[in-house]
SEKOL-417307 format. One record per residue (C-alpha): z negated, x, y negated; residue in one letter. Coordinates in steps of 0.25 Angstrom, whole numbers, padded with zeros to 4 digits, always signed. Each point is the difference from the previous one (the first is absolute). Example, Ala and Ser with C-alpha at 12.3 -4.5 7.8 and 13.67 -1.06 7.14 Angstrom:
! SEKOL-417307
-0031+0049+0018A+0002+0006-0014S
//
This chain:
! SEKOL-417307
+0000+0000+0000X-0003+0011-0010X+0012+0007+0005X+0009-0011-0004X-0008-0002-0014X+0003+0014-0002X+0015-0001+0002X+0002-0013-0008X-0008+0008-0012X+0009+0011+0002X+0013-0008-0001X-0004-0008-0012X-0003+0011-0007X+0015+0006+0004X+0006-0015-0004X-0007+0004-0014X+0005+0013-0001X+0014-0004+0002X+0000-0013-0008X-0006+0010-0012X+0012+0011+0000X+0012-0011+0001X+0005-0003-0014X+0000-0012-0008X+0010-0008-0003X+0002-0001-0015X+0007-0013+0000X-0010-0005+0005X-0011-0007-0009X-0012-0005+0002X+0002-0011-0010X+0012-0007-0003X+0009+0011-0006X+0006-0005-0015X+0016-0002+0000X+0005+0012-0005X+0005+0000-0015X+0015-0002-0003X+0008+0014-0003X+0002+0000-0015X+0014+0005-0006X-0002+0012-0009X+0003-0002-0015X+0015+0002-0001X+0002+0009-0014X+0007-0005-0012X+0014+0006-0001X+0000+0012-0010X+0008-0001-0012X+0012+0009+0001X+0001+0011-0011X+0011-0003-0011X+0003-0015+0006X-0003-0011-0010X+0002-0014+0004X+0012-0006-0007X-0002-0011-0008X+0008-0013-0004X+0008+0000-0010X+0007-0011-0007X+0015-0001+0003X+0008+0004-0013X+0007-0008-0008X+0015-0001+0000X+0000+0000-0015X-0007+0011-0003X+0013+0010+0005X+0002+0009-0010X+0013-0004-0009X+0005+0014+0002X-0002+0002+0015X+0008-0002+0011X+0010+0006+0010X+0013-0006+0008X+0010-0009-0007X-0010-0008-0005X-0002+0010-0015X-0007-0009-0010X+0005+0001-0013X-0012+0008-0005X+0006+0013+0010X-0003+0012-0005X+0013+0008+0003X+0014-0006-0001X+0015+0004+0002X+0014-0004+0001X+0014-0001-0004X+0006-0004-0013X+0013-0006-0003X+0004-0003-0015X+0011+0002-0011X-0001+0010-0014X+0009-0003-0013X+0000+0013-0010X+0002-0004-0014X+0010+0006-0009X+0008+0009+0014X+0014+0002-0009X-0008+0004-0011X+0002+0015-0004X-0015+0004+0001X+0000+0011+0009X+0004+0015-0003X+0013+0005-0004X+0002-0016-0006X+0001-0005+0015X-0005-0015+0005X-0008-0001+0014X+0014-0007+0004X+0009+0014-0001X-0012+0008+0004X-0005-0007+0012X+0016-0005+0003X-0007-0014+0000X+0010-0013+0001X-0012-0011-0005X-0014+0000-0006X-0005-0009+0010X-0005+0007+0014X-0007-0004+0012X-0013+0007+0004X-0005+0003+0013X-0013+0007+0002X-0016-0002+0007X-0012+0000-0005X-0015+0003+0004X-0011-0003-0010X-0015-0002+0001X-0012-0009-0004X-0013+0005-0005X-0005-0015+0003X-0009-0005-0010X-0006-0012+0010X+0003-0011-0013X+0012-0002-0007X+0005+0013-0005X+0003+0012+0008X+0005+0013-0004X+0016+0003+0006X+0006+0018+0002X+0013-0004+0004X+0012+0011+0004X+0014-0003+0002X+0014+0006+0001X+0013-0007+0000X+0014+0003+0000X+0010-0004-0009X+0016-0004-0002X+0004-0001+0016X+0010-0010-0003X+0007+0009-0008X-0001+0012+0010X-0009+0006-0009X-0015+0005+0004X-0011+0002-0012X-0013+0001+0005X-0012-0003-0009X-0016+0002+0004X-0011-0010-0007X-0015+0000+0001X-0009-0009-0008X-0013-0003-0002X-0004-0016-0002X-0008-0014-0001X+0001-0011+0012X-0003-0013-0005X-0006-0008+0009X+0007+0005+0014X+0012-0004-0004X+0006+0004-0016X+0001+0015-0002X+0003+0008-0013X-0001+0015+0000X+0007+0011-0008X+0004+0016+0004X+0011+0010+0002X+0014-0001+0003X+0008+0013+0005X+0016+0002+0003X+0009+0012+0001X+0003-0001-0014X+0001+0014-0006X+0000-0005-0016X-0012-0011+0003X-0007+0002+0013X-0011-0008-0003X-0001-0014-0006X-0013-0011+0001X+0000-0012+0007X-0006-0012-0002X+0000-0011+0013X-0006-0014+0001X+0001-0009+0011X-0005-0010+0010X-0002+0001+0016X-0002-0014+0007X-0004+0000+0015X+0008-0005+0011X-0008+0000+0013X-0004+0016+0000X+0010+0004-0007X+0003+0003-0015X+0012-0004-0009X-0002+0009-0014X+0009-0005-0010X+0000+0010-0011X+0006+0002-0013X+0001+0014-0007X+0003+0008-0013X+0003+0015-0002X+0002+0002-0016X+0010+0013-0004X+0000+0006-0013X+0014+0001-0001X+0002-0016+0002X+0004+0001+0016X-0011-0008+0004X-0002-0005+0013X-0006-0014+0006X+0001-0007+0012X-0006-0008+0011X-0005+0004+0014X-0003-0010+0012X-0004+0006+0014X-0012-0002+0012X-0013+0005+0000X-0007+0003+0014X
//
């Protein structure tokens, strides 16, 4: 009877050694465990602002009407065009031709073997506008012509003048006229004029005088395109 006390103590005291070395399992509680907390998304960063960039901002659409007058490009010029150019077709009378006013007692007839005072002109022009955004702009305009075709004659002349545009559309300007004429190179010119608009194009219709102090004056009339 002791013997089999002795073994029982013996293998409860083993049991209890055994039981004390095994691990516990930490899920396992003795309370009800708590549900475990839901998994919280980090902080997302705000996007850094980008060196140099700056957000555009709305801008009212422009106004149709506030083009400038003088602007443009294409076929559509506006009168108000800064630079301009073109041909010129036209007529000349010279006064007093038969007249004995040159040197040696001759008339511009015998000298320029001329069969009538009255010549066509064919020349082109470029002038350009110092735009004064109201009703008066300022007008440097250059031409060359030739003169006397029809009569198998060919006399240059060169004119440059400086001048007034009234209201886009009447010019008037004064300035230099110069031929091959050894006894009177130069002469003054006076010109006036006025250039309606068809569509994007020009019509100048002027009108011009070249006083001569030996009484052969010269007037005529041009009419061309401007583009």
């Amino acid at each position: 009877m002791k013997t089999l006390l002795a073994i029982s103590l013996v293998l409860a005291s083993t049991l209890t050694r055994v039981a004390a070395a095994q691990p516990v399992d930490s899920t396992e509680c003795a309370t009800p465990c708590a549900a475990p907390a839901a998994p919280v998304a980090p902080p997302v960063a705000a996007p850094l602002p980008v060196a140099g960039f700056v957000q555009p901002m709305a801008t009212a659409t422009p106004s149709l009407t506030s083009t400038p007058v003088d602007g443009g490009g294409g076929w559509q010029h506006p009168v108000g065009r800064r630079f301009a150019h073109g041909f010129r077709l036209g007529w000349t009378y010279i006064a007093n031709f038969e007249k004995p006013t040159r040197e040696g007692g001759m008339s511009l007839k015998e000298e320029f073997g001329l069969k009538t005072p009255h010549m066509m002109l064919l020349g082109y022009e470029g002038f350009y506008r110092i735009v004064g955004h109201s009703w008066l702009n300022v007008l440097m305009v250059g031409n060359v012509t030739v003169a006397g075709l029809e009569q198998s004659k060919f006399i240059p002349a060169a004119s440059g003048l400086i001048g007034f545009e009234f209201d886009k559309s009447f010019q008037l300007g004064v300035g230099v006229n110069l031929t091959p004429d050894k006894q009177a190179p130069s002469h003054m010119i006076v010109a006036a004029g006025w250039t309606p608009s068809v569509g994007s194009i020009q019509t100048p219709i002027h009108l011009f005088y070249v006083p001569d102090p030996d009484s052969n004056n010269r007037m005529g009339a041009t009419v061309g395109m401007t583009w």
